[in-house]
Structure formats: C-alpha cells, structure tokens
C-alpha positions as CSV (number, residue, x, y, z in Angstrom):
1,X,-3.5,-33.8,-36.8
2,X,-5.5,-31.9,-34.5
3,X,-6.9,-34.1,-31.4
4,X,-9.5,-33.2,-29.3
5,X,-12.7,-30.8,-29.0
6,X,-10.9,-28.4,-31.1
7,X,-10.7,-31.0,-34.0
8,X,-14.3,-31.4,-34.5
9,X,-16.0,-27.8,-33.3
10,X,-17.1,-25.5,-36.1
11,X,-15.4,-22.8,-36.7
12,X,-17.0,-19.7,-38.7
13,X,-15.0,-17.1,-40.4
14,X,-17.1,-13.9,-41.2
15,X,-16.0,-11.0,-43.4
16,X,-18.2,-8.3,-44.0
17,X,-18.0,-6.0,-47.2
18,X,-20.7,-4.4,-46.9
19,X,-22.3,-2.7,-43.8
20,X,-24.9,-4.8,-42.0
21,X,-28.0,-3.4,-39.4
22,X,-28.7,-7.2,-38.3
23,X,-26.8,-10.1,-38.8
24,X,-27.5,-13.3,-36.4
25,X,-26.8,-16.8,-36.4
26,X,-29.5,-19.9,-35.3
27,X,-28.5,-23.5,-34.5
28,X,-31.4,-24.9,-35.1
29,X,-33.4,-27.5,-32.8
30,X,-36.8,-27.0,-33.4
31,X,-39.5,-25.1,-36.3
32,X,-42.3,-23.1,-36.5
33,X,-43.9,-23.1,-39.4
34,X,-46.6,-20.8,-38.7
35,X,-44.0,-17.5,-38.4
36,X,-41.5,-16.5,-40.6
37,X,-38.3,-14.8,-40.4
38,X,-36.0,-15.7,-37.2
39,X,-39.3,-17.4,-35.2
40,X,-39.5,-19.6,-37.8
41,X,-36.6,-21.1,-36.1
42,X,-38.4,-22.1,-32.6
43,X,-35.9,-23.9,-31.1
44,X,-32.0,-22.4,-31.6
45,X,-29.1,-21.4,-29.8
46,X,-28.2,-18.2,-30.8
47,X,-24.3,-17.3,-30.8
48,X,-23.4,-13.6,-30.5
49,X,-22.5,-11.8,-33.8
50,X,-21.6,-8.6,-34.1
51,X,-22.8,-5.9,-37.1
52,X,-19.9,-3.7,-36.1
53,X,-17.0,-6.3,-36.7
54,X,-15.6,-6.6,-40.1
55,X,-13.7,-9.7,-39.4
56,X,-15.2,-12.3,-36.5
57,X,-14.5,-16.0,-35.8
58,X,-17.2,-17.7,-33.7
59,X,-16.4,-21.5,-32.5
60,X,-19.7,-23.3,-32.6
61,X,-19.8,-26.8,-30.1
62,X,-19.6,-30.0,-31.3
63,X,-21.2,-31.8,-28.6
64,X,-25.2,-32.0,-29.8
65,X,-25.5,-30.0,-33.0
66,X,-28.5,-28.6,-34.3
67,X,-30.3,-29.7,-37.3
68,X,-28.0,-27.3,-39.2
69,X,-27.2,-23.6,-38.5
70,X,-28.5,-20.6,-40.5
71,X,-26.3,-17.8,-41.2
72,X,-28.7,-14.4,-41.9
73,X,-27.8,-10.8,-42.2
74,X,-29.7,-7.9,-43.7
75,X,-27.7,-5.2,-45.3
76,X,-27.9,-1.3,-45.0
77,X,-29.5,0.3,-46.9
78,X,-32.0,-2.5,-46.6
79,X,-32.3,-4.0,-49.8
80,X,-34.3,-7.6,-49.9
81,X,-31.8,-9.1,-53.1
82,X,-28.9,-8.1,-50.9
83,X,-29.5,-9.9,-47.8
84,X,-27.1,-12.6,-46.9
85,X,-28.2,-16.0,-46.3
86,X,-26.2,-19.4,-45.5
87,X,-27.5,-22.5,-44.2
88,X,-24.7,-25.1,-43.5
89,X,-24.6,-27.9,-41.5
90,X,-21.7,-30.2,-39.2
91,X,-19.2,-32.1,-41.4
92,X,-16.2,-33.3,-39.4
93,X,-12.8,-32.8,-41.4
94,X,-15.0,-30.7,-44.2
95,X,-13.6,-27.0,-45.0
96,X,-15.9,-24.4,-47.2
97,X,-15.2,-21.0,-48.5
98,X,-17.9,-19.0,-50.3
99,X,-20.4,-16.1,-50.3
100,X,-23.8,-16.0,-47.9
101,X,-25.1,-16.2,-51.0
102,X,-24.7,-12.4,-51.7
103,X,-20.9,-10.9,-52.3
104,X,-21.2,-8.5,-49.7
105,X,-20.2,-11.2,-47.0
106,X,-17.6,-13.4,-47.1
107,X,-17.6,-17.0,-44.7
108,X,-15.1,-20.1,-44.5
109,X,-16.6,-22.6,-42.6
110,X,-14.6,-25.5,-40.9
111,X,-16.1,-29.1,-39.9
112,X,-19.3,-27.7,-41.6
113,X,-20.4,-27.5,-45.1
114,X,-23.4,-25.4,-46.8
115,X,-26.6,-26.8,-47.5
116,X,-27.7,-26.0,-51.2
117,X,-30.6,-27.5,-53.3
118,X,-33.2,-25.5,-50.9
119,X,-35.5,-22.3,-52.1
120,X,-39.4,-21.2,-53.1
121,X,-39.5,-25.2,-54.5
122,X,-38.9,-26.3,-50.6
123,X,-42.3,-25.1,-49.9
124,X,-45.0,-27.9,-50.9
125,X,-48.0,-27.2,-52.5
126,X,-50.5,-27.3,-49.8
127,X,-48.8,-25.4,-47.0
128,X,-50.6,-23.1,-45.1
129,X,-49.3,-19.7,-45.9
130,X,-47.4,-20.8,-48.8
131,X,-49.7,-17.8,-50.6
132,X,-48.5,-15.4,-48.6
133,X,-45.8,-13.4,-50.0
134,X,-44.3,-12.5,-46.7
135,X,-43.7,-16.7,-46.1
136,X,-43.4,-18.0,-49.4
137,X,-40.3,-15.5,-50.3
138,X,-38.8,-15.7,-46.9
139,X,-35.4,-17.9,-47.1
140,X,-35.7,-18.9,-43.7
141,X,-39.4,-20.4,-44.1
142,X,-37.8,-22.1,-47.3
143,X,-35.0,-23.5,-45.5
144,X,-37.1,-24.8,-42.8
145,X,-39.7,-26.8,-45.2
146,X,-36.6,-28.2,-46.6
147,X,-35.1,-29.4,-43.2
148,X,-38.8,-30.8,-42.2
149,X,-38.9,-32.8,-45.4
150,X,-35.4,-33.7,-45.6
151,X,-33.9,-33.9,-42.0
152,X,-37.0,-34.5,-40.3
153,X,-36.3,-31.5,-37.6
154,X,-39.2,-31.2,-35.2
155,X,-41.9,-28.7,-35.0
156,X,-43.0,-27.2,-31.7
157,X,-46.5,-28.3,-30.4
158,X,-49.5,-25.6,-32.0
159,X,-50.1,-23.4,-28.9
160,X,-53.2,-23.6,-27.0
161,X,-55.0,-19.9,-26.6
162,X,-53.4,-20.0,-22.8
163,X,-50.5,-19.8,-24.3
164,X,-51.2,-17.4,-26.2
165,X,-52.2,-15.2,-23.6
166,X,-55.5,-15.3,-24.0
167,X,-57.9,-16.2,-21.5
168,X,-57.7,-19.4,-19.4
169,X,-60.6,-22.1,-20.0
170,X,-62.7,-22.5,-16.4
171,X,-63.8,-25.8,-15.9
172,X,-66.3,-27.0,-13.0
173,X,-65.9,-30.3,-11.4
C-alpha cells in the first residue's frame, strides 16, 4: 500500500491515436454560463498537455480539487463527432480505463473516475442560450449545467460594463 501524497493524487494516462491541434485539460472551480467552449469554465487550473505527445502522464494534486476536471481535445482534420471529451472527477483508491468518449484517445485515470449521465438533457428548459446551437451542442456548456445542478459549482458574478471595458460610470458627489 502506497502512503502519502502520492496515494491519493490523480494520475492521468493519455494515449493519442489520432492526431490532435488542441487538446487541454480544466480543473474546474468556477462557471460561466454565458460563454461556451473553454470560458465556460471561469475558474480552472489548467495543467499543461501536449498535442505532440502520443503517450503523457500528468499527476493532478490532491490537496483542494476542483469540482471535477474536463478532459477536451479536438482532432485534425477537425471533425465535430470526433472530438474527445471526458469529464471525471476525484475518487481516492478508484482506477478507470476508457475512451474520451471518441476511440481516437485512450485515458486510465487513477484516484478519479468519469462522470457519465450528462449531455443536451443537462441543459434546462429555460436557459438563456439554450436555443443557440453554438451552446446547446457544446459538451462543455452541457457538462457545466450538469455540475451547477448536480454539484452546486459556483458561477462567477455577471460583469458590470467596467469590466467589460466599457466606459466607467461618473458620479458627482
């Protein structure tokens, strides 16, 4: 038996079969639900991965995990029913060995198992943007309805217009 920090860390096995032109990995802390893609994931610490590496093994920490991690990599030539997609979260003493849901990439996950049961149906009814094709077929907007209304992960504040960067508000005293 293992004992220690190296015990209970993640460890993610990546084999890709197929050529990739982006391929990242969030930890996910915090959501945006008004952007899609990567920003919908406000809040995430962002590992290095690279799209040149057939085989890689990153080592996530254990101290303060995210709300789960999301595995994402789009494949060349780009082709939307061939991009990889895994969501998984921490389980200590958990092992998993699968597909990012496509074949063409191969992942064993230790201490962390995938999260399943999430897709378009994530998305509730009344949801701004939900009409939009752009949010409502993007995997990473479904996952992160699903972790809203089934982990409870926080959402960022809605930005003011100074944030923005648009103009300032004067006020006179």
């Amino acid at each position: 038996m293992e004992i220690g920090a190296e015990s209970v860390r993640v460890r993610v096995d990546i084999e890709a079969r197929d050529r990739y032109s982006i391929m990242w990995l969030a930890g996910i802390r915090e959501l945006d639900l008004t952007q899609h893609c990567l920003k919908t994931f406000a809040d995430c610490d962002r590992p290095h991965i690279s799209t040149k590496l057939r085989h890689q093994t990153l080592h996530l920490p254990y101290a303060n995990p995210p709300a789960a991690w999301y595995l994402c990599a789009l494949p060349i030539p780009w082709d939307w029913s061939r991009n990889a997609h895994l969501a998984f979260e921490y389980a200590p003493g958990e092992t998993w060995q699968g597909d990012a849901l496509v074949t063409g990439l191969g992942v064993r996950l230790t201490n962390a198992v995938p999260v399943t049961g999430w897709g378009e149906h994530s998305i509730p009814s009344d949801a701004s943007n939900r009409n939009s094709r752009l949010y409502r077929t993007c995997r990473n907007w479904q996952f992160a309805w699903w972790l809203r209304q089934n982990r409870n992960t926080p959402q960022v504040p809605p930005q003011t217009e100074q944030h923005r960067g648009g103009a300032e508000q004067l006020t006179l005293n």
